[in-house]
N, C-alpha and C positions, 0 to 999 in steps of 0.2 A: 504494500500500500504506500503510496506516495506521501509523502512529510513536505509542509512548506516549511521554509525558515525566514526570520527576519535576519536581514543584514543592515546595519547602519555602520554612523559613522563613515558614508561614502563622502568621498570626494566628489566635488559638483563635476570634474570632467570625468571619473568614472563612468564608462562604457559597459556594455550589457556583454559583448565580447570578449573584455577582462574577468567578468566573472565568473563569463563561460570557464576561460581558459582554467581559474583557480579551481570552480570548483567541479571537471570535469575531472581532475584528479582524483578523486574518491570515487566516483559514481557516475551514474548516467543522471543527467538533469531533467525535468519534464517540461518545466518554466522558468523563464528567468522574466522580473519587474523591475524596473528602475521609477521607483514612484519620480514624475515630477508633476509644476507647478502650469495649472492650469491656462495660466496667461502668458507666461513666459516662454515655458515649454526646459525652465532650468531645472536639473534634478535638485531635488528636497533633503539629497544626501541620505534617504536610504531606498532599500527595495526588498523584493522577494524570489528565495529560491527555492524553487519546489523540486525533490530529490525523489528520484524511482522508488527509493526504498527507506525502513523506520533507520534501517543500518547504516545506510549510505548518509540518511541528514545528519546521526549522532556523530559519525564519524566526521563529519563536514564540521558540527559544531567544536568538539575537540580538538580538530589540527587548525582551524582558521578566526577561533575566537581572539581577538588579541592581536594575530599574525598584521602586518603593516600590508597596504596596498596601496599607492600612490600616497605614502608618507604618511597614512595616519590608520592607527590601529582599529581594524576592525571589530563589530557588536554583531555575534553571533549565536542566535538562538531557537526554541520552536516559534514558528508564530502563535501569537493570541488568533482565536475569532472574533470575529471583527464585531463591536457592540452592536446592535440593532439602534438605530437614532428617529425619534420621535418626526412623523412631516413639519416641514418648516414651519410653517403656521402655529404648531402645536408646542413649541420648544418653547421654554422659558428665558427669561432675559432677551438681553438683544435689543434692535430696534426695530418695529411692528413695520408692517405693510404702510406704502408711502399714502394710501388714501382711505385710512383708518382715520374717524375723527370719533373724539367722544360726543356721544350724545349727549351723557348728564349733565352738561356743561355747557354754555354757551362759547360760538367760537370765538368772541371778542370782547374785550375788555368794556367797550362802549354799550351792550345791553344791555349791561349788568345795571338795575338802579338803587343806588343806596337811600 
């Protein structure tokens, strides 16, 4: 059964190629992610690699936890499942919908009469 792993700690030019190459070393890979950023399109400095097998990811985790790749030591682990997140509407905090007005309230100072 295939295992994903989080890897972080990427370097912004790390490539999805480089990671092939590391961690083609242990195992066969199934996936490889390079999370980036939606506007930019720069990587977020980390991603995911999903490994053939439970052995091939532990053994991925072990030799590559720590190890340096483009200078900066890598975070290597299982991944979490990913939380389930409330529809936006529904989420707390934040700033509401642009054409949400209250209605208990008048919308200007000038209605109001003392």
């Amino acid at each position: 059964m295939a295992k994903r792993l989080y890897v972080g700690n990427l370097s912004h030019s790390t490539t999805q190629e480089q990671l092939e190459a590391l961690f083609s070393q242990v195992g066969e890979i199934a996936e490889i992610t390079i999370v980036t950023d939606r506007e930019t399109g720069r990587s977020k400095g980390f991603g995911f690699v999903e490994m053939a097998t439970d052995a091939d990811a532990q053994e991925a985790i072990n030799r590559f936890n720590g190890q340096e790749l483009d200078g900066r030591p890598l975070t290597v682990n299982e991944a979490r499942p990913r939380e389930e997140r409330a529809p936006r509407g529904d989420r707390p905090g934040g700033f509401g919908g642009g054409d949400r007005r209250r209605r208990d309230r008048p919308s200007n100072n000038r209605s109001r009469r003392f």
